[in-house]
ZAROLO-905339 format. One record per residue (C-alpha): x, y, z; residue in three letters. Coordinates in steps of 0.02 Angstrom, whole numbers, always signed. Example, Ala and Ser with C-alpha at 12.3 -4.5 7.8 and 13.67 -1.06 7.14 Angstrom:
<sites>
       xx       yy       zz     r
     +615     -225     +390   ALA
     +684      -53     +357   SER
</sites>
This chain:
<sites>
       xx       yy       zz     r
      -60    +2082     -552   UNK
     -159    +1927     -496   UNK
      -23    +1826     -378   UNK
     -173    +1712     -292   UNK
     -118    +1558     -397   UNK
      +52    +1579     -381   UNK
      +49    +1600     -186   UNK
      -49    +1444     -175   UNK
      +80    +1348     -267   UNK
     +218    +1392     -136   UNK
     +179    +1241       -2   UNK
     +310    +1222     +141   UNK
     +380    +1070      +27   UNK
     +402    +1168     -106   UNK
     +497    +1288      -19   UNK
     +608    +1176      +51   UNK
     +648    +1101      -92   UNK
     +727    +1290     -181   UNK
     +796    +1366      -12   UNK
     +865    +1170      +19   UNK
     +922    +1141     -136   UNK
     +992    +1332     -131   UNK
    +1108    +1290      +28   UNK
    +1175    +1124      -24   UNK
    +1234    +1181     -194   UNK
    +1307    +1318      -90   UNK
    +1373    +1215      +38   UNK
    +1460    +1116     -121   UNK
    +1561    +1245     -168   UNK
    +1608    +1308       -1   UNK
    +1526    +1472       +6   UNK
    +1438    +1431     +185   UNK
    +1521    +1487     +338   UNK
    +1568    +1332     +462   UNK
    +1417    +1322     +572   UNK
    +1293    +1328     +402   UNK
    +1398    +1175     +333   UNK
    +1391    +1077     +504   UNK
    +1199    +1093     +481   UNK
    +1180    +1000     +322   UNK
    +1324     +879     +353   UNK
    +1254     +693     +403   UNK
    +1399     +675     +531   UNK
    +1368     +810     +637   UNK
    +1150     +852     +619   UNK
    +1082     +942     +743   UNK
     +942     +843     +857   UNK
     +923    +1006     +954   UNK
     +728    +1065     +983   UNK
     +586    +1067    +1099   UNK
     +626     +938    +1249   UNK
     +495     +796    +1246   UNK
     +409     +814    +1414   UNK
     +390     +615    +1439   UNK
     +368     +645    +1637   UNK
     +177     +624    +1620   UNK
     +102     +455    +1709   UNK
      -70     +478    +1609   UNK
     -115     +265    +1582   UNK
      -98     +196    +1428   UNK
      -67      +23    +1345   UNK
      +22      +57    +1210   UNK
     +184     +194    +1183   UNK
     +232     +233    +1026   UNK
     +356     +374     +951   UNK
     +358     +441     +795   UNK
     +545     +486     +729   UNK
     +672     +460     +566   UNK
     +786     +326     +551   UNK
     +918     +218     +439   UNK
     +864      +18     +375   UNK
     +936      -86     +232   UNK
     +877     -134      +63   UNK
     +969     -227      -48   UNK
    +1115     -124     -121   UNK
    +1106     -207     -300   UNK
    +1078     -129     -408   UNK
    +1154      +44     -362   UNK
    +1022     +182     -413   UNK
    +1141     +347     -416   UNK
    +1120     +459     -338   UNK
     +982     +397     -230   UNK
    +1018     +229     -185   UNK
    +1118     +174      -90   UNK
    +1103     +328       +9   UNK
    +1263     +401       +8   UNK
    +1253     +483     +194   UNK
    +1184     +314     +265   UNK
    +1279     +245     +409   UNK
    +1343      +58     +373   UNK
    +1259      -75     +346   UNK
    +1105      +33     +325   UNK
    +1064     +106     +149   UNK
     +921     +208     +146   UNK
     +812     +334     +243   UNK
     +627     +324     +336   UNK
     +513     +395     +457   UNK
     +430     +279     +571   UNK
     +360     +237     +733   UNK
     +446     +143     +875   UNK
     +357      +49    +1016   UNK
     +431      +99    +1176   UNK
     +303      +48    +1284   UNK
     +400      +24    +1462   UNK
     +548     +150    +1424   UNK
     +612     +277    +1565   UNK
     +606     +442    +1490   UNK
     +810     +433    +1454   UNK
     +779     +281    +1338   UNK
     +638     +337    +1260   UNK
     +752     +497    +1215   UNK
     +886     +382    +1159   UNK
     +763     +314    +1019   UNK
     +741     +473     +926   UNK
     +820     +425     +744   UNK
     +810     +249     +789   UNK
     +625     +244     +689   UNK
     +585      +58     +624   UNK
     +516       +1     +454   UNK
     +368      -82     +461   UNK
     +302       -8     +604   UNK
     +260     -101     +758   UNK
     +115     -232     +745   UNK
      -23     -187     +878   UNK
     -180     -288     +921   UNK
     -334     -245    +1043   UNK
     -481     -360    +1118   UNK
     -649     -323    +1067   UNK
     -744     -222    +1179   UNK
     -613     -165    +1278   UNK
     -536      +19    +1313   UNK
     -376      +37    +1241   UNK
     -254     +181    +1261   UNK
      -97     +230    +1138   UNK
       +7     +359    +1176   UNK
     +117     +442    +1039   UNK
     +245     +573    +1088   UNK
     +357     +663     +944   UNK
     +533     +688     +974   UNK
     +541     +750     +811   UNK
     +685     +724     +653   UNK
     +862     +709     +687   UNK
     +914     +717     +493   UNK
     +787     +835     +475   UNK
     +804    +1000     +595   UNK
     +712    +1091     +492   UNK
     +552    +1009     +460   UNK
     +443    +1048     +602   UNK
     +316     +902     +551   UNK
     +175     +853     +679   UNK
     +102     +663     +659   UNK
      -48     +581     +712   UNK
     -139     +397     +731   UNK
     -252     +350     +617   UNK
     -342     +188     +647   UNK
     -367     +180     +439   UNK
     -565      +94     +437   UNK
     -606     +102     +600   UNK
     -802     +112     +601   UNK
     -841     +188     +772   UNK
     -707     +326     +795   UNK
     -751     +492     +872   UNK
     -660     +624     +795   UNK
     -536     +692     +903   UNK
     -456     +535     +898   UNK
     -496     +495     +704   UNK
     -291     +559     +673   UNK
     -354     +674     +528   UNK
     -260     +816     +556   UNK
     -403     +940     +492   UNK
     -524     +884     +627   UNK
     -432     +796     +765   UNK
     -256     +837     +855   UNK
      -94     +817     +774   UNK
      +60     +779     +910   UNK
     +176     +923     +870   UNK
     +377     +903     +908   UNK
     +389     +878    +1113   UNK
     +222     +846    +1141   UNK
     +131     +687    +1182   UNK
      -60     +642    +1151   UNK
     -154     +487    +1223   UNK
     -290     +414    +1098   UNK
     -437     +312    +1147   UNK
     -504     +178    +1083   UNK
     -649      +39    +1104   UNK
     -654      -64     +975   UNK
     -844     -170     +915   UNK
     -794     -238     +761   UNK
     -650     -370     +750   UNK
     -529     -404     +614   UNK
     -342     -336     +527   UNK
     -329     -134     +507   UNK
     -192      -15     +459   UNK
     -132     +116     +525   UNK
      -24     +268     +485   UNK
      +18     +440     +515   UNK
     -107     +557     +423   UNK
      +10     +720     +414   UNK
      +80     +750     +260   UNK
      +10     +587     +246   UNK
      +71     +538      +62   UNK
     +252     +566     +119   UNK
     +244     +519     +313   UNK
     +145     +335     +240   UNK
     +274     +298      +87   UNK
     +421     +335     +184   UNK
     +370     +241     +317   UNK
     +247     +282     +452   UNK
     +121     +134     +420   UNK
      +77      -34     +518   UNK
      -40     -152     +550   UNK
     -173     -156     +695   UNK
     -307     -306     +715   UNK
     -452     -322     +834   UNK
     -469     -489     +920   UNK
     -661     -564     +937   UNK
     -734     -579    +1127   UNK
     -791     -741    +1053   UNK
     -605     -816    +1093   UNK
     -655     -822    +1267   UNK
     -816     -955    +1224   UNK
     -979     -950    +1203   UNK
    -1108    -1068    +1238   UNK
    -1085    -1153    +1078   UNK
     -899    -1103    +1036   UNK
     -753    -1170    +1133   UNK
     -640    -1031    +1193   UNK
     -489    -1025    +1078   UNK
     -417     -930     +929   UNK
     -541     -868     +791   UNK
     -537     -701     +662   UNK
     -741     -648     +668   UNK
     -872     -695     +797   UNK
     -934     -809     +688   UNK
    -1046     -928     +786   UNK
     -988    -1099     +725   UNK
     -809    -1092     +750   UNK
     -788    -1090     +563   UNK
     -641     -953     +562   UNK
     -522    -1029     +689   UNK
     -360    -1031     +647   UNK
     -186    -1115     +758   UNK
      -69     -984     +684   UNK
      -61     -808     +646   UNK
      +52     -702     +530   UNK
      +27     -531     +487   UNK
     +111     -473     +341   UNK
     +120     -278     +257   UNK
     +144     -244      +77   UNK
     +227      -94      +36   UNK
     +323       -4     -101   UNK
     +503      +85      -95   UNK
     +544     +229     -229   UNK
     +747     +264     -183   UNK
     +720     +452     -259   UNK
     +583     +494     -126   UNK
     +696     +416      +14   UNK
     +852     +495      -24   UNK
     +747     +667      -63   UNK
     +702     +645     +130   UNK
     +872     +653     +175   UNK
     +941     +777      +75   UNK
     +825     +916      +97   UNK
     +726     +900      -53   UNK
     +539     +844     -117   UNK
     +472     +765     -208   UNK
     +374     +733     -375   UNK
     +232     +614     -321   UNK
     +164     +623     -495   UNK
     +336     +534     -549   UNK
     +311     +394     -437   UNK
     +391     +246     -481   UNK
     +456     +119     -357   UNK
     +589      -15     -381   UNK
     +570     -111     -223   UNK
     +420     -182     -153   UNK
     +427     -254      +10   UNK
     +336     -378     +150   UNK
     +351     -295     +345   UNK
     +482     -193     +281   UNK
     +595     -292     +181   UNK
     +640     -363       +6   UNK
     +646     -534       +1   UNK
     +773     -646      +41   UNK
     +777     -564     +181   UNK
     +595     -571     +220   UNK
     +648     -767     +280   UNK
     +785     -697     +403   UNK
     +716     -728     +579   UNK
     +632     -568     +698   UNK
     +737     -452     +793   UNK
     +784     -506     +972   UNK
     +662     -358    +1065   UNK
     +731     -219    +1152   UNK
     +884     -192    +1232   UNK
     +849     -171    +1447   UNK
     +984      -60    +1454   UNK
     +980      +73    +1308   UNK
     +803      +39    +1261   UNK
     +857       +1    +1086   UNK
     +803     -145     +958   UNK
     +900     -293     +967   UNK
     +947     -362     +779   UNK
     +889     -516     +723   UNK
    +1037     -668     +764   UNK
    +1168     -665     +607   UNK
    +1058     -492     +537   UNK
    +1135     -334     +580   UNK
    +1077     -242     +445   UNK
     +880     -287     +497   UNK
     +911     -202     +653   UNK
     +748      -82     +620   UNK
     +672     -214     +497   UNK
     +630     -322     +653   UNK
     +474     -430     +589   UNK
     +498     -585     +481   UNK
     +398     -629     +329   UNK
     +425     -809     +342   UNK
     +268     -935     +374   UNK
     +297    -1106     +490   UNK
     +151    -1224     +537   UNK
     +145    -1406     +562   UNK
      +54    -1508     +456   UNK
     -147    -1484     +451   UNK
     -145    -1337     +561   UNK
     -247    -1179     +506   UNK
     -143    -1025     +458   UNK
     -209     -853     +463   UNK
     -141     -731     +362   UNK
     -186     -559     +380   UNK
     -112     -461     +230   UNK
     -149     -283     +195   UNK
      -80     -138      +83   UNK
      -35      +40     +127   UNK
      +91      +56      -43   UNK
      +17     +163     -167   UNK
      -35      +27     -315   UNK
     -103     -134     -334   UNK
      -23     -289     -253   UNK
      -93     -472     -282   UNK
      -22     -620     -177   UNK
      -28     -799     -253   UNK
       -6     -960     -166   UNK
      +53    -1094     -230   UNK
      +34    -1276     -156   UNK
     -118    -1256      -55   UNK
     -283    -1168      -75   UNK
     -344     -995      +15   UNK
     -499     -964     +108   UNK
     -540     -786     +128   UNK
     -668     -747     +252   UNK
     -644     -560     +305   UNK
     -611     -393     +190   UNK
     -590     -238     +277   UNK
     -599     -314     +460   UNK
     -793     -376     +403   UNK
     -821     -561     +391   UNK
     -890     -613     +229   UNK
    -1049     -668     +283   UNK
    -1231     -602     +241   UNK
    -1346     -526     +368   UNK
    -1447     -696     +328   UNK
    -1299     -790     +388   UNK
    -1263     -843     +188   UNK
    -1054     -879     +186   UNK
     -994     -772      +54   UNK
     -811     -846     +116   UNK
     -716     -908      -44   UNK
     -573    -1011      -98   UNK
     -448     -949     -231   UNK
     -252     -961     -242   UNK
     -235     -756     -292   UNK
     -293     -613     -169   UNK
     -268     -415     -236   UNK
     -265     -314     -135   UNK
     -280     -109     -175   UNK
     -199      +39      -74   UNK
     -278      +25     +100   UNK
     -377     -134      +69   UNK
     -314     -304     +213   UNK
     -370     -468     +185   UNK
     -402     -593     +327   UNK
     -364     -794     +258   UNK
     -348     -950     +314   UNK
     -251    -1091     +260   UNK
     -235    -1277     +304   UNK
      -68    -1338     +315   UNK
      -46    -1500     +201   UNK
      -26    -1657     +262   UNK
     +166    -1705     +234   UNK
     +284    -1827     +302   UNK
     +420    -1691     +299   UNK
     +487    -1533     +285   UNK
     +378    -1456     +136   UNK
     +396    -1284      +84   UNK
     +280    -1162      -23   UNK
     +293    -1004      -97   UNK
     +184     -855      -86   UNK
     +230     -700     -190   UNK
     +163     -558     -299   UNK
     +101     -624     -430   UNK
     +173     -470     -545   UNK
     +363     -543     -603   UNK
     +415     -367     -617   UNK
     +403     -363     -434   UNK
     +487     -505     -389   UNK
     +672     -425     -419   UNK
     +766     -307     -319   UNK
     +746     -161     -416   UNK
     +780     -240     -588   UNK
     +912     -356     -552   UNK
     +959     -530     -564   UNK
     +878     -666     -446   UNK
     +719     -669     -356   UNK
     +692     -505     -234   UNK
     +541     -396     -180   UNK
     +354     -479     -107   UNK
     +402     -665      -84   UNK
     +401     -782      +56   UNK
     +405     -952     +104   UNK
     +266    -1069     +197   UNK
     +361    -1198     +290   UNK
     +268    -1318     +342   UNK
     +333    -1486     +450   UNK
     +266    -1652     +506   UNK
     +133    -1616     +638   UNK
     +196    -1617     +822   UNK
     +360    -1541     +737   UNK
     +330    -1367     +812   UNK
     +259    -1294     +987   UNK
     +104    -1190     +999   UNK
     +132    -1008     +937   UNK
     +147     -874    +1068   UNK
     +139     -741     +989   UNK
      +82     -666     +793   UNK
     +236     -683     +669   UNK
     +318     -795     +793   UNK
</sites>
């Protein structure tokens, strides 16, 4: 008998999915002994495996883990039995993998973030020109002691990569559990990436491990015809300088792939069908609630946003503020799995950058545009720019998906998934920005 195609069907998914599903219906009726039941029980999962060895002083700029974790969306409408998650500590309702930036950390509170991952995940940016170094280290699962999952960096369009630090996991290293691996990096071309973890990539990116990386122009530091100062491309006149920056990550959530996570199952990609859909990690309103407070000095951990325990690990904020005629950059990008297209209304968009290249010929023609929709495919980013209007007071504007369907929670009543607001105040009103999303 010819078994090849059967024995290529039987993928480390699949067979966690019938020995998984095997042991919980088991476990259900009480047929396990004690310690089998303690395994699969949320209360009392074992974090036990290889010890991260976080002792080594190699440089780096940048520390990021890569781990599984608890956030919120909105529990309306109830999706049974996947959402809320039924084994989801309160006031959290559903489960991720995700990175954590824990640049600075001893050891002991870099340890102490393992299950603590955070949804988006973090927002990183690098000069032009300049060497940069991330280090990722893999604690590994803590609801999940029996996936044995590596993941790696992948800098998604990055145009002058050299393989073994590309994050494919066919051709360049993949961080196993309690190991670390520096990357290296010298960015030439500026403008807004993604990145995401390319094992098991389809699962590791919808359930979580995605963010968004930009490259900053040498030209902010002057030229001989350019002012030092704040601008998206080297673009030799000045013409993409901008006051204020926000980055902002479209994403989709699909409860039965979440909960699957959890509960020792997999999933049917081919059924995919998401009911949330999310900016930096959350559903709107809460995509106006204000960023989390940073990280706690004592236990290493993130700091919830004032008044927003439940955005604990949700800690960036959606929500756009500029004074009146200042220039807003916006750098949007999607790592969901379908279409997304943002409309504006109030004000006019400028886009001058796809795919961290400026829209201009090699003749110097501007191929920049104006429009009030930008779509946006799986793995595409935008870079725009928009002028504040001139107001008197307190004006706000709304920029959402322009798709209704996705502007609930998951079918229910009242406005929910990709919206925002622009806020925008007499000029003077607010101080220079410090830092993106601030």
């Amino acid at each position: 008998m010819d078994t090849r195609g059967r024995l290529r069907t039987i993928t480390r998914r699949g067979l966690i999915k019938v020995g998984g599903g095997v042991l919980l219906s088991v476990a259900g009726l009480g047929l396990l002994p004690a310690p089998a039941r303690a395994l699969l029980s949320p209360a009392s999962v074992s974090d036990a495996g290889p010890e991260l060895d976080l002792q080594a002083t190699d440089a780096h700029d940048a520390h990021l883990i890569g781990t599984d974790g608890w956030v919120y969306i909105p529990e309306e409408p109830e999706i049974p039995p996947y959402h809320p998650d039924p084994w989801a500590p309160p006031p959290f309702t559903g489960y991720i993998f995700g990175l954590r930036d824990v640049t600075g950390l001893t050891p002991e509170q870099v340890l102490n973030q393992k299950g603590k991952a955070q949804l988006t995940s973090p927002l990183l940016w690098i000069d032009e020109g300049a060497e940069y170094r991330l280090k990722l280290s893999n604690p590994g699962l803590v609801m999940r002691p029996d996936l044995v999952d590596a993941h790696t960096f992948h800098f998604h369009g990055f145009r002058n990569q050299t393989p073994i630090f590309d994050g494919e996991p066919m051709s360049s290293i993949a961080v196993p559990i309690g190991r670390s691996f520096t990357y290296l990096y010298r960015p030439l071309h500026p403008g807004t990436y993604i990145y995401h973890c390319h094992f098991e990539d389809t699962e590791h990116v919808h359930l979580g491990m995605t963010g968004i990386v930009f490259v900053r122009p040498t030209q902010n530091q002057g030229t001989d015809i350019v002012a030092p100062g704040k601008y998206v491309y080297n673009d030799g006149d000045g013409s993409t300088a901008y006051d204020r920056e926000f980055a902002i990550l479209l994403t989709e959530w699909w409860t039965e792939a979440h909960w699957a996570g959890a509960h020792v199952q997999a999933s049917d990609w081919t059924e995919y069908r998401p009911e949330f859909f999310l900016m930096n990690g959350r559903a709107y309103p809460d995509t106006l609630a204000p960023n989390g407070e940073g990280t706690d000095p004592i236990t290493g951990d993130l700091i919830e946003p004032a008044g927003y325990p439940r955005l604990q690990y949700q800690p960036m904020s959606s929500l756009i503020q500029a004074n009146a005629g200042e220039r807003i950059l916006l750098r949007l990008a999607n790592l969901g799995f379908q279409l997304q297209t943002l409309t504006l209304r109030g004000a006019r968009m400028r886009v001058v950058g796809k795919d961290a290249a400026h829209l201009r010929g090699r003749d110097g023609t501007d191929l920049t545009y104006e429009t009030d929709v930008v779509s946006l495919a799986p793995g595409e980013s935008a870079d725009v720019i928009i002028t504040a209007p001139d107001v008197n007071a307190s004006t706000t504007l709304l920029l959402h998906n322009r798709n209704y369907a996705r502007l609930t929670n998951g079918g229910a009543a009242g406005l929910g998934g990709q919206l925002t607001e622009i806020r925008v105040y007499p000029a003077g009103t607010l101080p220079p920005q410090t830092s993106p999303n601030a």
